[in-house]
C-alpha positions, 0 to 999 in steps of 0.5 A: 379504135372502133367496135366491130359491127355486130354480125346481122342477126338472121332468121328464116322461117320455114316448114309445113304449109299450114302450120303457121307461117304467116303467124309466126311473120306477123308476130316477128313484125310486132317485135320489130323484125323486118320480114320477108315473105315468099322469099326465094332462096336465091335471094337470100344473099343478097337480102344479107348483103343489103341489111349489112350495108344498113347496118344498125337500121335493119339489125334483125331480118326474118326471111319466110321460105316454104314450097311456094318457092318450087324448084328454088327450094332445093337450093335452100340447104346450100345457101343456109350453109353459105350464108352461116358464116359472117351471120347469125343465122338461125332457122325456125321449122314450123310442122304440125301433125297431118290431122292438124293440118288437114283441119287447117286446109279445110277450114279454108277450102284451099288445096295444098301446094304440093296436092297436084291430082291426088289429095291433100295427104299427098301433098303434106307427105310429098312436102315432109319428104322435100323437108326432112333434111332441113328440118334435121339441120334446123335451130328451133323447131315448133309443133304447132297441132295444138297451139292457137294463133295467139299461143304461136304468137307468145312463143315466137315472142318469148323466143325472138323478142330482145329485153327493149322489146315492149309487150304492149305500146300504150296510147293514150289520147286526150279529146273533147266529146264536142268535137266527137268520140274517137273511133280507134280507141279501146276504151274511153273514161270520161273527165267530166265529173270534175270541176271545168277550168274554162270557168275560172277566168285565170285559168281559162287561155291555159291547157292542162299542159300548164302547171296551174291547170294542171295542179287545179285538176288534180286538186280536185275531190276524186281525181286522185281516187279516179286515177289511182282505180282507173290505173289499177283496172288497166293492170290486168287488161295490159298483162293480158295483151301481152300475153294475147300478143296485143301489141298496140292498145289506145286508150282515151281521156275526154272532157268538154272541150279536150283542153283543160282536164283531159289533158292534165289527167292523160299526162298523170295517168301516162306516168302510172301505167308508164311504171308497168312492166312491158308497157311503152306510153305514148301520149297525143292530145287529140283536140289541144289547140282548137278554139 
């Protein structure tokens, strides 16, 4: 006998023009949720019924929804009616006050969907009007007139990640300066003030991926020193992605030739930030293998 499958997980994401739609979709993307934007409503069901047959590779759908959709709008309600039984449907209202989202249009001298002839406090009153019913039925709702991008982003993130959600996912690259410093890195910490491998005959044909270049290097005075501080500065620069919704960061180790001490020092340094909470490591080697 065989477990049922878990309903599919459903949100969809609606409100006020301006008050941060496209926010909250980028930030559901970092969490892994697959996002829909500008989906008519008359869609909605058969975007369910296409994740449902994917079953637990598409777990968690977020649809955006807003006036864009003009006279499919109005369908809205009847289909979020529909589409609650079988599903875990929630939907998430986004509103901010009109002084905000005045400022928000001006700032981008663009007019409001909804403005037609008259200004841009006719179209925010002739949206809330077309709003207010599902905003009323609505599951969150979240006024975002003083909240920045980033705290919009901690919130959507505090609400809809799951625990295996990492806060950060952590790359860290080892290369050779010979060859070029990387461009797409966030910081780059340099190996070259210990000892050279290359130099030691036995030791040369090996990589740090190999035990006995490995121990040699992390044997060496100040590379004990130099990971341990080098770990313990990074502490507080991973906790403050997480909480500014950086989700992806690069980090990279180099040394002559990226063979020898750069590898053996990402790989020891991968275990200690591996250890922090909401950190995900991934390693690559940027430049093993070249001659």
């Amino acid at each position: 006998m065989t477990d049922d499958p878990l309903p599919q997980e459903v949100l969809i994401v609606t409100g006020m023009s301006g008050a941060g739609r496209s926010t909250v979709a980028n930030a559901l993307e970092d969490l892994g949720w697959y996002v829909v934007d500008n989906l008519p409503p008359q869609m909605l069901r058969p975007l369910v019924d296409l994740a449902e047959k994917a079953g637990s590779t598409l777990p968690r759908i977020a649809a955006v929804v807003d006036v864009r959709g003009r006279d499919f709008f109005g369908d809205l309600q009847e289909i979020i009616h529909s589409l609650r039984d079988g599903s875990q449907l929630r939907v998430l209202f986004l509103e901010a006050t009109d002084s905000a989202l005045v400022r928000r249009f001006e700032q981008v001298r663009r007019p409001h969907p909804l403005q037609g002839d008259g200004t841009l406090l006719d179209g925010i009153e002739r949206e809330r009007v077309r709003l207010h019913p599902i905003r009323e039925s609505s599951d969150m709702v979240i006024d975002t007139s003083d909240l920045n991008i980033h705290q919009l982003a901690t919130r959507i993130a505090e609400g809809f990640s799951t625990t295996d959600t990492p806060g950060v996912q952590v790359t860290l690259m080892s290369f050779g300066f010979k060859y070029g410093t990387p461009t797409d890195v966030d910081s780059i910490a340099d190996a070259r003030f210990l000892p050279n491998p290359f130099w030691i005959p036995e030791l040369r044909a090996h990589t740090g991926l190999d035990p006995e270049v490995s121990d040699y290097v992390l044997a060496q005075e100040g590379a004990s020193e130099f990971l341990e501080s080098y770990a313990a500065s990074l502490k507080p620069v991973l906790a403050g992605y997480q909480r500014e919704n950086k989700r992806h960061a690069t980090m990279a180790i180099g040394c002559t030739g990226g063979k020898h001490r750069s590898v053996a020092l990402t790989r020891a340094l991968a275990t200690r930030l591996a250890s922090y909470p909401g950190v995900v490591v991934n390693v690559k080697h940027r430049d093993l293998g070249r001659e």
